[in-house]
C-alpha positions, -999 to 999 in steps of 0.1 A, spaced: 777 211 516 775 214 476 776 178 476 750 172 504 728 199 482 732 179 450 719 145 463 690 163 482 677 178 451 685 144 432 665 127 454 636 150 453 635 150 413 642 110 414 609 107 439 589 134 413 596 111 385 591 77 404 556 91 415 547 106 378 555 73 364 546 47 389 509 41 375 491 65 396 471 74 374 432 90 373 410 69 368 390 74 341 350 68 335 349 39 311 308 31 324 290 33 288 260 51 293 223 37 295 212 24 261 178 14 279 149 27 302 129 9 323 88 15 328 70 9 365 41 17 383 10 2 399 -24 -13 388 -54 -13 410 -89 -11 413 -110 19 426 -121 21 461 -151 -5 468 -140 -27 439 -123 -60 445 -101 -87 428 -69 -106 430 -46 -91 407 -22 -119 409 -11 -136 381 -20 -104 358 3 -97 330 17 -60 322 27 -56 288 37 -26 263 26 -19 227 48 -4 198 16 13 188 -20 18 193 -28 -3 163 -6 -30 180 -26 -26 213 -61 -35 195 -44 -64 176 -32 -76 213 5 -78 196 25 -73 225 57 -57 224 72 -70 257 53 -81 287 55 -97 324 37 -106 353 26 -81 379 41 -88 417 17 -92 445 -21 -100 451 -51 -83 462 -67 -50 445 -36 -38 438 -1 -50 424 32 -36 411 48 -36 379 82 -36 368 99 -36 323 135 -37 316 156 -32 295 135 -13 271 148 8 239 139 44 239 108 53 226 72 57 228 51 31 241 11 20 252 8 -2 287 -22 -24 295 -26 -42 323 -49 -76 322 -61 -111 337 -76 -134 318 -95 -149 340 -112 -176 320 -82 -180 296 -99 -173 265 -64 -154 253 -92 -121 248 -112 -99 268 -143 -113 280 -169 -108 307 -153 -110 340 -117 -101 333 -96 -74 347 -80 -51 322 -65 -15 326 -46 8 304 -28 38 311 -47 63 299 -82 73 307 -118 67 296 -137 37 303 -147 1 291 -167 15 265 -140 40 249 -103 35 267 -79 61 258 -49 54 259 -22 71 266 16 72 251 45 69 274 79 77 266 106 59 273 144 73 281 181 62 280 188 51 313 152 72 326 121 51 345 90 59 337 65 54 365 25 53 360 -7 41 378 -32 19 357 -68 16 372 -82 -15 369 -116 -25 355 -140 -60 357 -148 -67 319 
């Protein structure tokens, strides 16, 4: 009986060890974390105004003195058609930021009569405002720009 006793108990401590020691191990969370944000959102135009806003290009601004210099930061083009379209920037370092939102329509590479431009802010063609936006570490920061006929 000793002897039966004896290889029990060896056997349980020899499983013990071979489980502690056979590379099950925890897992653990090696996923870096979010260096980058991301900004969406939608431009449109107000009810009973109309335009194709395909082919529009969203783009952000490192400051305000950057936006009236039309120095662009990083920019794309807007998804979809119609009086309203989608917007979507990657990949984008933490920080604050201004969005506009514009088609040149006659490609004069500025604002001139007939194109569609739109900030995120408030006020009007005469005196946009804009407004900052902050980006975050692995955060999404989603806005509406209303769109305006130059």
């Amino acid at each position: 009986m000793k002897k039966i006793n004896t290889l029990v108990i060896s056997g349980i401590i020899f499983l013990s060890v071979a489980v502690v020691f056979s590379g099950c191990k925890k897992k653990s969370d090696t996923t870096p974390a979010p260096t980058t944000g991301s900004i969406t959102g939608t431009a449109s135009f107000p009810a009973g105004t109309s335009g194709d806003l395909s082919n529009s290009k969203v783009s952000i601004y490192a400051s305000y003195a950057d936006w009236t210099a039309n120095v662009p930061l990083k920019f794309a083009a807007v998804s979809g058609s119609g009086a309203s379209a989608t917007f979507s920037l990657s990949n984008i370092v933490p920080g604050v930021y201004y969005l506009d939102v514009w088609k040149d329509i006659d490609n004069s590479a500025g604002w001139s009569t007939n194109d569609f431009v739109g900030w995120y802010g408030s006020g009007g063609l005469g005196s946009p405002a804009l407004t900052p936006l902050q980006v975050t570490a692995g955060g999404t920061f989603t806005c509406s720009v209303t769109m305006y006929i130059f």
